[in-house]
NUNUDO-499279 format. One record per residue (C-alpha): residue number from 0; residue in three letters; x, z, y. Coordinates in nm, 2 decimals. Example, Ala and Ser with C-alpha at 12.3 -4.5 7.8 and 13.67 -1.06 7.14 Angstrom:
2
0:ALA:1.23:0.78:-0.45 .
1:SER:1.37:0.71:-0.11 .
# end
This chain:
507
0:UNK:-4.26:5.10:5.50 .
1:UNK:-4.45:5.20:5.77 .
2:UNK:-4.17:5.19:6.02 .
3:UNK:-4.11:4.87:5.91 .
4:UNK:-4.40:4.76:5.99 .
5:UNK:-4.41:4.88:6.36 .
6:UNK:-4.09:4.72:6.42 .
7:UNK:-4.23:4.38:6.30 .
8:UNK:-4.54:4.43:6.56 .
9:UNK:-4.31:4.53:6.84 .
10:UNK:-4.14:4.17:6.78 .
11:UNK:-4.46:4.01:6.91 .
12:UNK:-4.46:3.95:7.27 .
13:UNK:-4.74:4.16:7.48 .
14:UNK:-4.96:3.94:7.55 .
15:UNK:-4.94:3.71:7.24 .
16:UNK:-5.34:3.65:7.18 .
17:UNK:-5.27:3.43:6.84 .
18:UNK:-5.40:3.51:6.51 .
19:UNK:-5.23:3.84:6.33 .
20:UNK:-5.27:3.89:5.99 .
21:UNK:-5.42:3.74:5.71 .
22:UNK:-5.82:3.81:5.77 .
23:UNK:-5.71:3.70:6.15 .
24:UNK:-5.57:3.36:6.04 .
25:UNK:-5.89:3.31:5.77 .
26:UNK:-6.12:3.30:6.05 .
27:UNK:-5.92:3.14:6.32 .
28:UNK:-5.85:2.85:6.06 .
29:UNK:-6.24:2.81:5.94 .
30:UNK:-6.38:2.80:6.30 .
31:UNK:-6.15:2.46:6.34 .
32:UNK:-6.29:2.14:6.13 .
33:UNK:-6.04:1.88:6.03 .
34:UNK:-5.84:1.69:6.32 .
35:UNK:-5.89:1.33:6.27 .
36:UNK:-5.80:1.05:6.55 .
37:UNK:-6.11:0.96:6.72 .
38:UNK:-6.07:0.59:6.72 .
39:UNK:-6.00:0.58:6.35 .
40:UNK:-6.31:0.77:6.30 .
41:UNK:-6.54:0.57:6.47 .
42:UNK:-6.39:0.25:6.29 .
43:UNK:-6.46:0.45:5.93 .
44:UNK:-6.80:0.53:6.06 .
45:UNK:-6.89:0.18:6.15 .
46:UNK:-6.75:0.02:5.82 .
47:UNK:-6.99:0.27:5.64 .
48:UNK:-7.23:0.18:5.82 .
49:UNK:-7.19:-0.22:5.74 .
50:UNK:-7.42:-0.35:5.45 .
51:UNK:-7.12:-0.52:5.31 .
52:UNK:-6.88:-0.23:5.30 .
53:UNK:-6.71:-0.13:4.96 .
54:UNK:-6.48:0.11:4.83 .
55:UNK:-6.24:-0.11:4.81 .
56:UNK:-6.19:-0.20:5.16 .
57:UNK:-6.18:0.14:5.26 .
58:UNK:-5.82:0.24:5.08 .
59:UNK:-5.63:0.12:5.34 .
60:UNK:-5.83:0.36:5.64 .
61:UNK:-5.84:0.62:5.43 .
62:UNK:-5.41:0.62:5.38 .
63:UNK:-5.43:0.60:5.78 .
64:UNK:-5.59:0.94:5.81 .
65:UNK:-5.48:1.17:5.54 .
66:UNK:-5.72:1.42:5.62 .
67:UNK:-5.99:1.19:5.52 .
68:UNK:-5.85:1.15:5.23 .
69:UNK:-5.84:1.54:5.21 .
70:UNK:-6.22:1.57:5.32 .
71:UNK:-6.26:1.32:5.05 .
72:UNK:-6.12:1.51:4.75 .
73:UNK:-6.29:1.87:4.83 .
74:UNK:-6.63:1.70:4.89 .
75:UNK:-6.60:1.54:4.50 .
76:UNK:-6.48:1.91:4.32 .
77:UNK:-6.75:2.03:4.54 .
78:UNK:-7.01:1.86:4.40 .
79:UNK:-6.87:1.81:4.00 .
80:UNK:-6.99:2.08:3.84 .
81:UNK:-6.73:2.02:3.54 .
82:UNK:-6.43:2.19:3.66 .
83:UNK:-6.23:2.07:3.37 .
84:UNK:-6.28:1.68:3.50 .
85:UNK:-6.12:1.81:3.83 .
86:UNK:-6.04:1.51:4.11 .
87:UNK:-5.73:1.49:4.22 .
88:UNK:-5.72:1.14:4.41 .
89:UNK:-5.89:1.09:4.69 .
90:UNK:-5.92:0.72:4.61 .
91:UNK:-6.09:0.86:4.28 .
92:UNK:-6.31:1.08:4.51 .
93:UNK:-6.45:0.82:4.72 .
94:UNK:-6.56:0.61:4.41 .
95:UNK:-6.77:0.93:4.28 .
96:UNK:-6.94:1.03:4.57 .
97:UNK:-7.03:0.65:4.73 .
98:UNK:-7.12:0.57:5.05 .
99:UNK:-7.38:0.86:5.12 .
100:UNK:-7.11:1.11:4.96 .
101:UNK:-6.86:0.99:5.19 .
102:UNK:-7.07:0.99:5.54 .
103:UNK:-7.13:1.35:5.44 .
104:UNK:-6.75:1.40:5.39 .
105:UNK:-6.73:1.32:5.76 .
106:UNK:-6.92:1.66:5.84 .
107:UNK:-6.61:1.85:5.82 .
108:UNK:-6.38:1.61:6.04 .
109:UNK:-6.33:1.65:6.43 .
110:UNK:-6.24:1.39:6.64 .
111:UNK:-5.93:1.44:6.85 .
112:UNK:-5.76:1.22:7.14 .
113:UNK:-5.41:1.20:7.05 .
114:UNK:-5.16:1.24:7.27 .
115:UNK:-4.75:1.13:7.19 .
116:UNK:-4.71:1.40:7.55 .
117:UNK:-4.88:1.69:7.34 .
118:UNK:-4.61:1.91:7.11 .
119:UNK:-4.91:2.01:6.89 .
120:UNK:-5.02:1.62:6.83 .
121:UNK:-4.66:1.53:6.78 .
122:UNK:-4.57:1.82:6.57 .
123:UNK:-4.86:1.77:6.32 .
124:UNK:-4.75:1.40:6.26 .
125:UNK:-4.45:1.57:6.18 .
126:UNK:-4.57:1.84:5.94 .
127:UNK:-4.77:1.52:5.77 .
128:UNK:-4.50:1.30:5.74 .
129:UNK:-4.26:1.59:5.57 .
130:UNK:-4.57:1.64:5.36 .
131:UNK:-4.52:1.24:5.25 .
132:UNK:-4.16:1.29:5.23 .
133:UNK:-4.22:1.59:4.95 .
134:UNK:-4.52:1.39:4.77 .
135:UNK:-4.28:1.07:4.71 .
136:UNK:-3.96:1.29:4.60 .
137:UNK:-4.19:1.48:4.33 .
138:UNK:-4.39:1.12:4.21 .
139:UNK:-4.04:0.99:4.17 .
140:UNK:-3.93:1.32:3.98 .
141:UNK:-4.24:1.30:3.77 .
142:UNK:-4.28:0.88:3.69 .
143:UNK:-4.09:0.90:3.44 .
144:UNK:-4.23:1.21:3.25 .
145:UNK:-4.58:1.28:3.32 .
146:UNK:-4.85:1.00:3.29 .
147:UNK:-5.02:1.23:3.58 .
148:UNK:-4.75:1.12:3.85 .
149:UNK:-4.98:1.02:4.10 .
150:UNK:-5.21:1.28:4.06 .
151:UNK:-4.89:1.50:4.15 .
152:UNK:-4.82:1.28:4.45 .
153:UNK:-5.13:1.42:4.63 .
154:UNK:-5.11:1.77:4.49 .
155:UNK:-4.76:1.82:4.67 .
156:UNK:-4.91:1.63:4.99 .
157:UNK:-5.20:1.81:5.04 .
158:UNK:-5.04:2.15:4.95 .
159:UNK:-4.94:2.17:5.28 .
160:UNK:-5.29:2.11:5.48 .
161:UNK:-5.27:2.45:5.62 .
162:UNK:-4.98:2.44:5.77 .
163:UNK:-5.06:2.08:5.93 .
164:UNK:-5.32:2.29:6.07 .
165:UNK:-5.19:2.58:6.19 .
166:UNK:-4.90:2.34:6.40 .
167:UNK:-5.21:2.11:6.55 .
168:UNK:-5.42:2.47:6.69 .
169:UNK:-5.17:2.70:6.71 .
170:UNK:-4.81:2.54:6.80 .
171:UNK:-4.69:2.84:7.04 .
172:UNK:-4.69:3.03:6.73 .
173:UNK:-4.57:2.79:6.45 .
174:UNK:-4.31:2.72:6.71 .
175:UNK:-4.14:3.06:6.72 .
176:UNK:-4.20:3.10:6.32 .
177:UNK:-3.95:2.77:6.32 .
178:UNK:-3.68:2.94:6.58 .
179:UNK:-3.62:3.22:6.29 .
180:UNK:-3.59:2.98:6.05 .
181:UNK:-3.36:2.78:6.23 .
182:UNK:-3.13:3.07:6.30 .
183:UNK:-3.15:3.12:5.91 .
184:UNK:-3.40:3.43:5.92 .
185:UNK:-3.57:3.46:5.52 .
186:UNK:-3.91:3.30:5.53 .
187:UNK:-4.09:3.58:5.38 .
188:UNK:-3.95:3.82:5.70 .
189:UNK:-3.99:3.57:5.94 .
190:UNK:-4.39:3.47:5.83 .
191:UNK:-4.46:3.82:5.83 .
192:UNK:-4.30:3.93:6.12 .
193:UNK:-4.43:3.61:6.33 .
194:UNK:-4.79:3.59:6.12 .
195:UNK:-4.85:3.90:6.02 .
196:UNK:-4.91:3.74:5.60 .
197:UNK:-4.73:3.49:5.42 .
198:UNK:-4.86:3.07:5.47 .
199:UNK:-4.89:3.06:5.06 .
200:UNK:-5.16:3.36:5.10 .
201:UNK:-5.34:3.14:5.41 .
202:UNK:-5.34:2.85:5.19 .
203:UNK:-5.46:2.92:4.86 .
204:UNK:-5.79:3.15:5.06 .
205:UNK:-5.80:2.83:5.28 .
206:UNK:-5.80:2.57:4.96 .
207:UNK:-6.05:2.81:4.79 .
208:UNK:-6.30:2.79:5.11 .
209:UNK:-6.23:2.39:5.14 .
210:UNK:-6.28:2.36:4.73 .
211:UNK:-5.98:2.17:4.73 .
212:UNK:-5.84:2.12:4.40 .
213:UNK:-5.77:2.41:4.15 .
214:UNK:-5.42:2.23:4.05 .
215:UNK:-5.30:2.26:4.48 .
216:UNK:-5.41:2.68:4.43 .
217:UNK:-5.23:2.69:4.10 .
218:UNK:-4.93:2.63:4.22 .
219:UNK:-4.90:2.90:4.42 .
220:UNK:-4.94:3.13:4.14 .
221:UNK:-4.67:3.33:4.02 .
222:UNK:-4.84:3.24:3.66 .
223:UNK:-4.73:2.87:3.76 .
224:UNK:-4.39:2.94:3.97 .
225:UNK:-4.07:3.06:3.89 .
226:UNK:-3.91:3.35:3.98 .
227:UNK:-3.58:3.34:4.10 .
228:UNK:-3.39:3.46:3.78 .
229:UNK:-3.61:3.18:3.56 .
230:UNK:-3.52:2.91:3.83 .
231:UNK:-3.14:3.00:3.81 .
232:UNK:-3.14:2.97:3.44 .
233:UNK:-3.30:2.62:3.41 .
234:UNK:-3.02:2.54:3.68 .
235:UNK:-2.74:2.69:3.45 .
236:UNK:-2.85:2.44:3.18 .
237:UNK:-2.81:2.17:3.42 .
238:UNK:-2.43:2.28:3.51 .
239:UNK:-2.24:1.97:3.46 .
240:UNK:-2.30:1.66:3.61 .
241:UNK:-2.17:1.44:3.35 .
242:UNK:-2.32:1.61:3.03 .
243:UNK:-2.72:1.62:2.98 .
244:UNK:-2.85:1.95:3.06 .
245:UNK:-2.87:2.22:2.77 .
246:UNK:-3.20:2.24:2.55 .
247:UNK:-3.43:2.54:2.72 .
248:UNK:-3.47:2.81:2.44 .
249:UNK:-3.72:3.07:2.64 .
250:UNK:-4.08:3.04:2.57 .
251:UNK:-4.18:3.10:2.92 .
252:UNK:-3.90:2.87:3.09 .
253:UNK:-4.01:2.60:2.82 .
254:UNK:-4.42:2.66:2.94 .
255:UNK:-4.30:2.61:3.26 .
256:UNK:-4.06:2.29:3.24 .
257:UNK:-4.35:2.14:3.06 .
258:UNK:-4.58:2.21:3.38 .
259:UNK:-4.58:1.90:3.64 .
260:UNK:-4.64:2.19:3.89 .
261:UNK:-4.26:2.23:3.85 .
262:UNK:-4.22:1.87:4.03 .
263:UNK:-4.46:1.99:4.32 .
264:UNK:-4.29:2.38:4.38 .
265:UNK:-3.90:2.15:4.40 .
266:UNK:-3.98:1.89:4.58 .
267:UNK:-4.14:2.11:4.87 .
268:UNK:-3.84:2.38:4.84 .
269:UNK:-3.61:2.07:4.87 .
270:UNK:-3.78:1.83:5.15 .
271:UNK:-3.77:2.19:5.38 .
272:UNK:-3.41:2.30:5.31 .
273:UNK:-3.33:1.93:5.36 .
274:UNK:-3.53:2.00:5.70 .
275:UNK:-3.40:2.32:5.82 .
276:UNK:-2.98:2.21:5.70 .
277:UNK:-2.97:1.81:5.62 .
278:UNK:-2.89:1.66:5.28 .
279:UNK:-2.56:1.83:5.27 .
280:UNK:-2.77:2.20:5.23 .
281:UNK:-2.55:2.41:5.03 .
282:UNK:-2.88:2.48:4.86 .
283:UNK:-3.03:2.11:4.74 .
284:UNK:-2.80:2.11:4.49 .
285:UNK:-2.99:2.39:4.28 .
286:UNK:-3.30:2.20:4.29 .
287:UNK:-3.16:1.94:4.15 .
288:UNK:-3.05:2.09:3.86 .
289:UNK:-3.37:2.28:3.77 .
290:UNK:-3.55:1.88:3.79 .
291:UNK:-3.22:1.77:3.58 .
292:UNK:-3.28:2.05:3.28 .
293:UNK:-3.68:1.99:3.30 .
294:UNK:-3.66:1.66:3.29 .
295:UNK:-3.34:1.62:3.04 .
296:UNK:-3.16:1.39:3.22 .
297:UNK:-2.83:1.34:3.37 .
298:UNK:-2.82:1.49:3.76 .
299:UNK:-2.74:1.23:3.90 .
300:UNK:-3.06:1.05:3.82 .
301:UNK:-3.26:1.39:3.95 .
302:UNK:-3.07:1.31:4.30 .
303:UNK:-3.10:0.91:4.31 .
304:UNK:-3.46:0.98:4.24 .
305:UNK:-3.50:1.23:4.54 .
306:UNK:-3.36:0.98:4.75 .
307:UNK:-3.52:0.66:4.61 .
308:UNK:-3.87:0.90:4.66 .
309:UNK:-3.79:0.99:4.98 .
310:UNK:-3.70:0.64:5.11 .
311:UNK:-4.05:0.56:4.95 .
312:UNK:-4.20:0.77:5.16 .
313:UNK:-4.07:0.65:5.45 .
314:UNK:-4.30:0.33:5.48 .
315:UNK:-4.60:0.51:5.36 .
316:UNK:-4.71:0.68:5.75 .
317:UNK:-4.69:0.44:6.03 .
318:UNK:-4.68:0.73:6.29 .
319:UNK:-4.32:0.79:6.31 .
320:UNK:-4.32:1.10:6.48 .
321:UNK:-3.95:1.18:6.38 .
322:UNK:-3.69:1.02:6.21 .
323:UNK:-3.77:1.00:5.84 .
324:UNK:-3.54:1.17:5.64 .
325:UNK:-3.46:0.89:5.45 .
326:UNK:-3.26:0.74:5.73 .
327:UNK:-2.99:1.10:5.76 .
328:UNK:-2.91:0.97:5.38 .
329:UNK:-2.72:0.65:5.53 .
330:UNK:-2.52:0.94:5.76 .
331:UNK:-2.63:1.28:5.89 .
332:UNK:-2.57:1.19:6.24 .
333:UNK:-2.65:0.85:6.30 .
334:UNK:-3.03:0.92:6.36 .
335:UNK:-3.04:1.24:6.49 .
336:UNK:-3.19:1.28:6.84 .
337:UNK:-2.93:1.25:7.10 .
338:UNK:-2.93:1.65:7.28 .
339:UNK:-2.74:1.70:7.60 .
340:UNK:-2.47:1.97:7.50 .
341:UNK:-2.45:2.26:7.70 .
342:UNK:-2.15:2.41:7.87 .
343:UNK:-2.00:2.67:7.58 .
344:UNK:-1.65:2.71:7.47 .
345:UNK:-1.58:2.44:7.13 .
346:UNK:-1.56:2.67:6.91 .
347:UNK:-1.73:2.99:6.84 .
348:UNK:-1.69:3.22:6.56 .
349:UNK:-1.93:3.38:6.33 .
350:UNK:-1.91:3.74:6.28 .
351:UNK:-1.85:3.81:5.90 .
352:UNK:-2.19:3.98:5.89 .
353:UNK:-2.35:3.61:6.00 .
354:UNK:-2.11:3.47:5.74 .
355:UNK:-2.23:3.67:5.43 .
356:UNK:-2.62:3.54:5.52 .
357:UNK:-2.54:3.23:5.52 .
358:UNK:-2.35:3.27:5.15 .
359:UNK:-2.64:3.46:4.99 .
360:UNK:-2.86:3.19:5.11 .
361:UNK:-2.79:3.04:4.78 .
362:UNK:-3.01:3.14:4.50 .
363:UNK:-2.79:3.01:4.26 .
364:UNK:-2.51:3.26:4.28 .
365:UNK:-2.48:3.52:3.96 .
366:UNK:-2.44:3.91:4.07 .
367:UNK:-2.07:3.92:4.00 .
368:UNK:-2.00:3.65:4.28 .
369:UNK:-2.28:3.82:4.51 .
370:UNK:-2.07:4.14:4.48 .
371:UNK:-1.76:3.97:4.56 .
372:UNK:-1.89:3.79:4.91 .
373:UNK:-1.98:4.18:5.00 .
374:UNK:-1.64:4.35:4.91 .
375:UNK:-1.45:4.03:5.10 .
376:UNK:-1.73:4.16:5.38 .
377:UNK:-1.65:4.52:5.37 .
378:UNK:-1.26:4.41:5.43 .
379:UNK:-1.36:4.27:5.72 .
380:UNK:-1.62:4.48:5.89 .
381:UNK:-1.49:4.81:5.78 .
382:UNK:-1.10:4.83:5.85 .
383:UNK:-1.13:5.22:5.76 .
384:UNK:-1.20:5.17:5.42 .
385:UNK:-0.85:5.23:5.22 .
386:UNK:-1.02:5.21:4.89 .
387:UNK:-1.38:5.05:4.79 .
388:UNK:-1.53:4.99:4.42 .
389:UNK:-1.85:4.80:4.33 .
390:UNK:-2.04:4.96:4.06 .
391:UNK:-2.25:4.77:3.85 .
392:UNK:-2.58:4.91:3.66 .
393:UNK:-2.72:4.76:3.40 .
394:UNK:-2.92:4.81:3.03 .
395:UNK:-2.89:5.15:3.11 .
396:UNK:-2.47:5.16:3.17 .
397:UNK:-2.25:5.22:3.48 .
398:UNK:-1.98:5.03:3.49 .
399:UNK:-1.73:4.83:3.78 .
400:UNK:-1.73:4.55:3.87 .
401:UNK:-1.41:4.51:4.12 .
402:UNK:-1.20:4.71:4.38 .
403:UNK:-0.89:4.75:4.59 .
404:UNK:-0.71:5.02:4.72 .
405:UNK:-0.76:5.22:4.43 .
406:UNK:-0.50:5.25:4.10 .
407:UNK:-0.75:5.04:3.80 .
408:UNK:-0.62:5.34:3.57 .
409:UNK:-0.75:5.62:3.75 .
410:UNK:-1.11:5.47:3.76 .
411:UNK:-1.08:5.33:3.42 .
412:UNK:-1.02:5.73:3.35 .
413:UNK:-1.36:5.83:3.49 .
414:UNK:-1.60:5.86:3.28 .
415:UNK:-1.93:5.69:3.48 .
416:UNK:-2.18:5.68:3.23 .
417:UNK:-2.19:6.04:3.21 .
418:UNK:-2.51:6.23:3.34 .
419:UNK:-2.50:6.23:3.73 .
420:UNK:-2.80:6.36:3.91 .
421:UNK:-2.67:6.20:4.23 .
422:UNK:-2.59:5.85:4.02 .
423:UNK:-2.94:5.91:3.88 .
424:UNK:-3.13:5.93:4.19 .
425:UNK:-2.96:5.62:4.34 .
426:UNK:-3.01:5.41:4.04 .
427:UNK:-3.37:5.48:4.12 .
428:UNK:-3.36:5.41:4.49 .
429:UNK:-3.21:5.22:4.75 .
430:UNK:-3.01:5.47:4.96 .
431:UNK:-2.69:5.53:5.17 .
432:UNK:-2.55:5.91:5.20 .
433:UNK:-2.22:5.91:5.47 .
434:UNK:-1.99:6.25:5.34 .
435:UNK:-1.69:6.46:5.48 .
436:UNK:-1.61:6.83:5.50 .
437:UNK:-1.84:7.11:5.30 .
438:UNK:-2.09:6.82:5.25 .
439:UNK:-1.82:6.65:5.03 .
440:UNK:-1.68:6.93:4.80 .
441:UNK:-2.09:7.02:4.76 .
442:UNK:-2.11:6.66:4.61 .
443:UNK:-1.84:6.66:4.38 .
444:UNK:-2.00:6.84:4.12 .
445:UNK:-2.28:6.60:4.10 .
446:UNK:-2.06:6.32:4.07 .
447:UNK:-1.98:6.19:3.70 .
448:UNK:-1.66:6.34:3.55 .
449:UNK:-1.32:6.31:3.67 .
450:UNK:-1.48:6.07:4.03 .
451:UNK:-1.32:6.39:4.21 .
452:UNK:-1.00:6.18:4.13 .
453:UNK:-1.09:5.95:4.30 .
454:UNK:-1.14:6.10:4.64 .
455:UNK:-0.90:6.26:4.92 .
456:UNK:-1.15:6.61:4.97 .
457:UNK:-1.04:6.61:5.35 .
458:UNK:-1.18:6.25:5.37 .
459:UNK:-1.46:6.04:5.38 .
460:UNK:-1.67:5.93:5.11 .
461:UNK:-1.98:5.68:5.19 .
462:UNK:-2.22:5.57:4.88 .
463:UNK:-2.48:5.30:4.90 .
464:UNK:-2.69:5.14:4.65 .
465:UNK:-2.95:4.88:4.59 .
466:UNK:-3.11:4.66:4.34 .
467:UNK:-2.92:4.34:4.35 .
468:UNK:-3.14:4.14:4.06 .
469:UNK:-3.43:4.24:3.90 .
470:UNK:-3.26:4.42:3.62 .
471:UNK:-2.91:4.52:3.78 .
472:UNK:-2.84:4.79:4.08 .
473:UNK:-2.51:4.80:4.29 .
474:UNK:-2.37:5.12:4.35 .
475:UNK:-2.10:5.10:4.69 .
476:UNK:-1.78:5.35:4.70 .
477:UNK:-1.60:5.37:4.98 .
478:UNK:-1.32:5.64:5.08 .
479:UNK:-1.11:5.72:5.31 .
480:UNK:-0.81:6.02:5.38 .
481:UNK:-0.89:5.95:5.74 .
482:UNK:-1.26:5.91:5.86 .
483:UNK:-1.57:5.67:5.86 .
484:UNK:-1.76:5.62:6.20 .
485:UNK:-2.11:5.55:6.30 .
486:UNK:-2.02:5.19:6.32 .
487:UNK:-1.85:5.17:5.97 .
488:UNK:-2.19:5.32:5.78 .
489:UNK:-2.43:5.10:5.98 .
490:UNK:-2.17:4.81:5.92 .
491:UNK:-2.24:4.90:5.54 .
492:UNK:-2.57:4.95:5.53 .
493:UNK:-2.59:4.56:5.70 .
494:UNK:-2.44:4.43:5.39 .
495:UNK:-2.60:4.65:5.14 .
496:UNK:-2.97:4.53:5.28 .
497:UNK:-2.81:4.16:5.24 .
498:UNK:-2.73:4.15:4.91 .
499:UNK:-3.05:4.36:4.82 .
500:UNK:-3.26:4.19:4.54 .
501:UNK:-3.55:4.30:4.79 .
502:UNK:-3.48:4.34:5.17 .
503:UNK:-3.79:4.40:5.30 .
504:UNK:-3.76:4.75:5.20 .
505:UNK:-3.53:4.95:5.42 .
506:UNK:-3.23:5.20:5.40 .
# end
């Protein structure tokens, strides 16, 4: 772990001066007050100020400056001492504190010039319009089962505050974070290498310290999300598009389904795959399902509604600062910025490594089609390997899962869930061992009874193993009569650490 570590800090460039680390980011993010245009400031200030001014009339500015709004909604739960008559709309808000409630709201707001020549001004119109994007997909999601959509509109909009944040003061940084994504990096690696802590942890200490909502905190919670197993069994029930989704049986999946924080976590997992990999993301589809099976309804209406939401949103935020998203639905291409293409050959082909990311990317697949993308890989990237098997362990029992190169009687004849102290200590542990020669006939007596069948004793023989859910671990054999190099065990340790349940840990 510790190496680990290191190698994320060397990442940083020298004489990076940004925030690094959680406590870093806390106190970088609470010396800033909340960016708000400085004209549209002074025009709320003066209406305030008028004798005649009302609520009412001050909807309309407050949807011009979300953050407002947000200023709005943490000055109302900061002052209601009843936390179980929370406010979640700012509109709400602004009728419970009046006119001296809201002037004092405006202590926490900083006017800013804007500038359309700025990256950090146009990027957090950007981050803010996504925001919208997500908050109309999950009221559309919501509408027609929870009598709390709107409420759930602003929950999924301001969830993101943070982040608008961190793009507006800190965009050299939030800028890199976006080149690993692009290049289809995981989040959690890429926040942690770039930020030093995840955004989720910045946010819910940052909505804590703003008393914004409880409901925006909660949904962060791992009490209030799904992991990924419980997310890719509500999707299962949602399989077929032209059948109505199974009845969820679980008590925890069915506590969860019923929780309009469901609508919040999709819609924002959605809106930024659409983001990073358009509406054709081999990934949307698996949202769609889970809102299908909580909803009970057919998937098609899950996907009309994302779209209808996300049109919606479209013509909520004047400030166009990209293309909505609602527009790539008429055609991926048609409104995507025109770039000058540089001089590279037409095609260029991805490396089979490159290729297996990409595939796992899917959270939907099942363990049996996981292993099958890595022994398809291990073809390719490890020519040497005359015979492989995939092990799988699970409720205790070896057993495997596929192979070639090797005759299915022979390893039908071993008998793998007999005691193995090697098996035993990699059931336990990610690890990778690379054997020949006297190291190699040492092994075999710690290998369950009869594997010596299965191996040429002047070969090779590499193991590897790693959880690959949270209840199943992969166990990797590969021989050889002739030999295994350097590049061949690193090539398998690559795909091993892909398909890992947890890759942040090493080999």
């Amino acid at each position: 772990m510790e190496s680990s570590i290191l190698e994320l800090l060397m990442q940083r460039p020298m004489k990076d001066k940004s925030p690094y680390g959680l406590n870093k980011w806390l106190r970088f993010l609470k010396d800033h007050k909340l960016p708000v245009r400085s004209e549209n400031l002074a025009s709320l200030k003066k209406h305030i100020s008028h004798p005649d001014a009302t609520i009412e009339n001050l909807q309309t500015k407050i949807k011009r400056e979300p953050l407002v709004a947000f200023a709005l909604l943490n000055q109302a739960n900061k002052i209601i001492p009843n936390k179980r008559g929370e406010i979640k709309n700012p509109y709400h808000a602004g009728s419970m504190l009046g006119m001296n409630g809201i002037k004092q709201s405006f202590t926490d707001l900083s006017p800013y010039t804007h500038s359309n020549s700025n990256p950090a001004h146009v990027a957090f119109l950007q981050e803010i319009q996504t925001s919208y994007e997500a908050a109309g997909i999950a009221n559309r999601w919501a509408s027609g089962k929870s009598t709390e959509h709107e409420e759930i509109f602003w929950i999924t909009f301001f969830r993101n505050t943070p982040r608008w944040l961190m793009w507006f003061f800190a965009y050299p940084v939030m800028e890199r974070l976006q080149s690993k994504l692009a290049a289809g990096e995981n989040a959690a690696q890429a926040e942690i290498s770039v930020l030093g802590c995840r955004i989720d942890e910045i946010t819910v200490h940052m909505c804590k310290y703003w008393n914004a909502p409880r409901a925006i905190i909660e949904s962060f919670l791992t009490s209030h999300v799904p992991s990924n197993e419980e997310l890719k069994t509500l999707a299962r029930l949602s399989h077929t598009p032209d059948h109505l989704p199974g009845f969820i049986e679980d008590k925890r999946l069915t506590i969860l389904a019923n929780s309009p924080l469901m609508f919040v976590y999709c819609a924002n997992k959605l809106i930024q795959e659409a983001l990073l990999h358009g509406w054709q993301g081999n990934t949307l589809h698996f949202y769609y399902r889970v809102i299908a099976t909580i909803t009970h309804d057919y998937l098609g209406k899950a996907i009309q509604n994302a779209h209808l939401g996300c049109a919606e949103a479209a013509t909520l935020y004047l400030h166009t600062a990209k293309v909505p998203l609602a527009c790539q639905l008429l055609s991926p291409t048609l409104y995507s910025p025109v770039r000058t293409k540089k001089a590279a050959p037409a095609h260029i082909p991805r490396s089979a490594m490159d290729k297996l990311k990409t595939q796992l990317s899917n959270p939907a697949l099942k363990t049996k089609e996981k292993l099958n993308l890595a022994l398809k890989t291990i073809k390719l990237t490890i020519p040497n390997a005359q015979q492989a098997i995939l092990l799988k362990h699970t409720d205790g029992k070896i057993s495997p899962a596929m192979q070639y190169g090797q005759d299915v009687s022979i390893i039908k004849n071993v008998k793998w869930n007999m005691p193995s102290s090697l098996f035993k200590k990699m059931i336990q542990k990610r690890s990778a061992i690379h054997c020949q020669g006297s190291t190699l006939s040492d092994l075999i007596n710690d290998l369950p009874y009869l594997a010596d069948s299965l191996i040429d004793q002047n070969g090779h023989l590499i193991l590897a193993s790693t959880p690959i859910s949270e209840t199943e671990t992969g166990i990797f054999w590969l021989t050889t009569s002739n030999g295994f190099n350097d590049k061949d065990y690193s090539n398998l340790k690559k795909i091993v650490m892909l398909i890992s349940h947890n890759p942040r840990k090493t080999l």
